[in-house]
Structure formats: C-alpha cells, structure tokens
C-alpha positions as CSV (number, residue, x, y, z in Angstrom):
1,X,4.4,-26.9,2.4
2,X,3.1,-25.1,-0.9
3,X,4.6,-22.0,0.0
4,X,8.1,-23.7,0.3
5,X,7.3,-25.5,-3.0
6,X,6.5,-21.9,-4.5
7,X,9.4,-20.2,-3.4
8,X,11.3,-23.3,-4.8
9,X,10.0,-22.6,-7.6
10,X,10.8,-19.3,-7.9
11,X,7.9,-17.6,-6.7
12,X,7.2,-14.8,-3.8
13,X,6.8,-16.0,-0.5
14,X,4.1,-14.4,1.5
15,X,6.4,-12.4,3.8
16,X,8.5,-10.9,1.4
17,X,5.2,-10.3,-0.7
18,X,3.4,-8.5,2.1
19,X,7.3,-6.4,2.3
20,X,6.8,-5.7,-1.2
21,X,3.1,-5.0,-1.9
22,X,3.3,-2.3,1.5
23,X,6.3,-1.1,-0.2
24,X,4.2,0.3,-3.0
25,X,1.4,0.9,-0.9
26,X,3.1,3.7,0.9
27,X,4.8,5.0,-2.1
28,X,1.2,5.4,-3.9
29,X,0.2,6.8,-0.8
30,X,3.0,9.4,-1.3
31,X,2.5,9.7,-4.9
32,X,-1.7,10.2,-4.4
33,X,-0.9,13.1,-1.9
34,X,1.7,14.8,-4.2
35,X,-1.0,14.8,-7.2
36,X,-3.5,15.9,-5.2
37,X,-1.9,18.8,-3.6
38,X,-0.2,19.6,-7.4
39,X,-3.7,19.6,-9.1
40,X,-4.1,22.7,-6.4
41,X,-1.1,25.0,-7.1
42,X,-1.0,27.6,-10.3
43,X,-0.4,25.9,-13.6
44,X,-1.7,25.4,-17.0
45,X,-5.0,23.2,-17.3
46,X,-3.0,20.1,-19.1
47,X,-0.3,20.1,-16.0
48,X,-4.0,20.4,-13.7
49,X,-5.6,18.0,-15.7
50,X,-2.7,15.5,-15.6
51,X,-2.5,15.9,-11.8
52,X,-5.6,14.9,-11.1
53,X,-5.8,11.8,-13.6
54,X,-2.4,10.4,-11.3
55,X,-4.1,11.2,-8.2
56,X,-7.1,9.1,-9.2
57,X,-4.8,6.3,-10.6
58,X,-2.7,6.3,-7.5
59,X,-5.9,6.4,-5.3
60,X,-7.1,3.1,-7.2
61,X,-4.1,1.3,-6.8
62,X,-3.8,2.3,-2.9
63,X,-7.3,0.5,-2.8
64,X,-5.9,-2.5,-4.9
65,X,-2.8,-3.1,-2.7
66,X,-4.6,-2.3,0.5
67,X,-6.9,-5.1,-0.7
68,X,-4.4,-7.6,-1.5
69,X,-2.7,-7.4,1.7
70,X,-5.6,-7.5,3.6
71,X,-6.6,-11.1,1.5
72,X,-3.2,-12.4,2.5
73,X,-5.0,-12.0,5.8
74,X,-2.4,-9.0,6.8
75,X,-3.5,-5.6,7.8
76,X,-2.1,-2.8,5.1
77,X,0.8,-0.4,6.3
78,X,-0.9,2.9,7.2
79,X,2.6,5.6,6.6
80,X,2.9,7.3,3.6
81,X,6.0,7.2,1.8
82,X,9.4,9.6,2.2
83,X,8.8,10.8,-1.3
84,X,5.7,12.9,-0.4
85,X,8.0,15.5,1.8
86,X,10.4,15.6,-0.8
87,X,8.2,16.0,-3.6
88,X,6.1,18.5,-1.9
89,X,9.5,20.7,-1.4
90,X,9.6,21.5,-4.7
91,X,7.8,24.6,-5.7
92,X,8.4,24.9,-9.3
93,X,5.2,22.9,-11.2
94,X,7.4,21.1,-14.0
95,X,10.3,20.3,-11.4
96,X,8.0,18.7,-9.0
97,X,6.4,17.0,-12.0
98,X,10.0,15.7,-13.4
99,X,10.1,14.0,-9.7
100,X,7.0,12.5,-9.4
101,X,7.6,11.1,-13.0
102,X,11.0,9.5,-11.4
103,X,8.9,8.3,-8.7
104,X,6.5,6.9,-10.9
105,X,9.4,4.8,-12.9
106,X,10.5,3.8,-9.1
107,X,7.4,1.6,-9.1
108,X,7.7,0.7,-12.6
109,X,11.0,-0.8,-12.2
110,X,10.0,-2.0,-8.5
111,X,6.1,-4.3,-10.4
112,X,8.2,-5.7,-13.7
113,X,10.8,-7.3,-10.9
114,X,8.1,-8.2,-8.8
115,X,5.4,-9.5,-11.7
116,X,7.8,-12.8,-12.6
117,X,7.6,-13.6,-9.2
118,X,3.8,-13.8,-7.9
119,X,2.2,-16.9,-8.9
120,X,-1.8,-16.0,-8.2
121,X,-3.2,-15.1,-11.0
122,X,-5.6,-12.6,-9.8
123,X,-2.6,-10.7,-8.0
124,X,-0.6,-10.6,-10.7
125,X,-3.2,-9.4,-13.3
126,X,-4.2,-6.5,-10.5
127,X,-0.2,-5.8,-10.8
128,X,0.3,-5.5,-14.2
129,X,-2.6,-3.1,-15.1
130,X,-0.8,-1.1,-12.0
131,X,2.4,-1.4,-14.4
132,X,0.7,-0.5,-17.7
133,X,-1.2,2.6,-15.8
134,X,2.1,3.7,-14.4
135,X,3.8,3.0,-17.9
136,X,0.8,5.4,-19.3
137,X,0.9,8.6,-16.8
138,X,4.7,8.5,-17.0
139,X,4.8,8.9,-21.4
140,X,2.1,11.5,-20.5
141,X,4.3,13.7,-17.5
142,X,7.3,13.4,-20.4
143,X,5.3,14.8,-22.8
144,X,4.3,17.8,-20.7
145,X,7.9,18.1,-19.7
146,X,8.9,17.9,-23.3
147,X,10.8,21.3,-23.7
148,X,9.0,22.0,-27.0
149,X,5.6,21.1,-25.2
150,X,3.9,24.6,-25.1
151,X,3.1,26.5,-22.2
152,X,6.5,25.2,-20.2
C-alpha cells in the first residue's frame, strides 16, 4: 500500500524507477566506453585529459545505478546503450566530443525530470551529485569546443 500512496503522491513507482535508473545505466555504459576509447585516439592533452575525467565519472555512476537497482532487489540491465555505436562513428576528436556533450545533456535533462520524483533520500542525493557531475563535464567539453579555445 505505500508504494500506491507514493505514486499518489506524486512519487516514482518502483517499476517505472527500475525503467528509468536502467535507462541511464546503459547510457553511462555507452558514454564510459566512448570516453574511454576517445582518451585513446590522437588529440591534444586537455581533449585526453577531459576524456578520461568523463570516463571515470561515468564509470562511478555505472557503479551507483547498478547499486541502486540491485537495492530495489532487481538485477541491473547488462546492454550498453545505442549511443556508443554512434558516437564511436565519428572520427573527428571535437565532433565526437560535441556528441558525447549532447549525450551528456540527454541525461541531464532525463535526472532534473526524474529528481522531483524519487522520494528516498539516499537515491535522490546519489542522483543529484550524478546531475551536478554531468552539469560539470558538460561546461568543461563546451569550453574545449569553444571555437576560440586553442588547439581546435
């Protein structure tokens, strides 16, 4: 009966939260896999640099979400999102950076509809340093894809 009262209320229920929290768990799959194999390719150090700060960030919050599910006594999607094969199609280093960076506000937009909605606390703290992390790395990629930014 409490999850009825909560999405009465206005909160998430449990289905659609396990929906949503997989969701984002295969998209920072994605995401982890395109940083990763972009720290690899020929760019300048700040682009390398940046690359691999994402790829940690994404790795953390594949952990995170992977844990959550699994405390909503669920087991974690194992695919990897579509984005990865598209992203990884795209040779040029600042392209395929201006993709991950849309990819990056995907999930953005995808956590501030999803935060009003998840009454624990613990989850919702967990999501909203996800959002400010994503928030960060995306006003870092912009200024590296700044045209006056040097060495692009």
């Amino acid at each position: 009966m409490a999850e009825g009262d909560d999405i009465y209320m206005g909160y998430i229920g449990r289905d659609e939260l396990l929906n949503e929290l997989n969701a984002l768990l295969e998209a920072e799959r994605a995401g982890a896999k395109v940083a990763l194999a972009s720290s690899l390719i020929s760019a300048p150090p700040a682009y390398t640099e940046l690359m691999l700060v994402v790829r940690d960030d994404e790795a953390r919050w594949c952990a995170m979400l992977a844990e959550q599910i699994r405390k909503l006594e669920a087991t974690p999607s194992r695919r990897t999102g579509a984005f990865r094969e598209k992203a990884l199609a795209v040779s040029e280093p600042y392209d395929r950076l201006a993709l991950l960076n849309r990819g990056q506000a995907w999930v953005i937009r995808k956590l501030e509809k999803l935060l009003p909605r998840v009454r624990d606390e613990h989850l919702h703290r967990a999501l909203k340093e996800m959002l400010e992390s994503h928030q960060d790395n995306v006003r870092k990629a912009a200024g590296l894809l700044d045209p006056e930014h040097p060495g692009h």
